[in-house]
C-alpha positions in Angstrom: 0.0 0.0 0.0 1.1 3.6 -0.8 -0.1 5.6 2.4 1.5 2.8 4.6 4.4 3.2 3.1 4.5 7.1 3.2 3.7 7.1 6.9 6.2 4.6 7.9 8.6 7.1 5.8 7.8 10.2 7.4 7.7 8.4 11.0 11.4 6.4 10.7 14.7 7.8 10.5 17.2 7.1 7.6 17.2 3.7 8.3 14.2 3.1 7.6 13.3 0.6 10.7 13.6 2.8 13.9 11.0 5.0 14.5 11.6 8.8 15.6 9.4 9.8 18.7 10.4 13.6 17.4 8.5 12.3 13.8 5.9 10.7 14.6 5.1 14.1 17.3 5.6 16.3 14.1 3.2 14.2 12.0 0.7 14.2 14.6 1.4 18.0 15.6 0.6 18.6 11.5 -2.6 16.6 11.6 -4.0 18.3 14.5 -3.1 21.6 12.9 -4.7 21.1 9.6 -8.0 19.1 11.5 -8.4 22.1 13.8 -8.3 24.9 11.4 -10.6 23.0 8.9 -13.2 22.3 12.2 -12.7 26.1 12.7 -13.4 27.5 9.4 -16.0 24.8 8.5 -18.1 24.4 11.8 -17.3 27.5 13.1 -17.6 29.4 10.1 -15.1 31.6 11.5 -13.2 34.4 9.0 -9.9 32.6 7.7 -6.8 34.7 8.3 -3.9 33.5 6.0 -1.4 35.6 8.1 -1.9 34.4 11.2 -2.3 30.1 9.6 0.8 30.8 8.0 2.3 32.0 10.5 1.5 28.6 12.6 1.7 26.5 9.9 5.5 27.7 9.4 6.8 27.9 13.3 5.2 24.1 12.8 7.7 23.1 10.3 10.4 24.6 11.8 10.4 23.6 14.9 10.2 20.0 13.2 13.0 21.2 10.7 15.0 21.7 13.5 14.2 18.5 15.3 15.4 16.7 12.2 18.8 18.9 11.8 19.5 18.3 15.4 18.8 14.3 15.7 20.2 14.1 12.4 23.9 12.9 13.6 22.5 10.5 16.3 20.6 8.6 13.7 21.6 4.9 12.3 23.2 4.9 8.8 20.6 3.2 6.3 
């Protein structure tokens, strides 16, 4: 299967078998983002404000940018 495969790459580090707490929080931090803002603009119907979901959507990615740059010497070689 396709998705299984793309989560089990986004969730392991470069070897491909251990899984990355620090991942598996960013893929679930991501989720939760994009479900709550959809819940807010669709139930709500509150205004969307690009400025202030790009600014959370981009301190999201890197804080998990800078997870990945700083575990990135303590990982396993594929």
């Amino acid at each position: 299967m396709v998705i299984s495969e793309i989560i089990k790459d986004c969730c392991t580090g470069k070897d491909g078998i251990s899984y990355d707490f620090g991942r598996i929080l960013g893929v679930v931090m991501i989720l939760g983002f994009l479900g709550i803002s959809l819940y807010v603009y669709t139930v709500l119907k509150q205004p969307f404000d690009p400025i202030s979901w790009g600014t959370g959507g981009g301190g999201l990615f890197t804080g998990i940018g800078a997870h990945l740059m700083l575990k990135s010497k303590t990982e396993p070689d594929a």
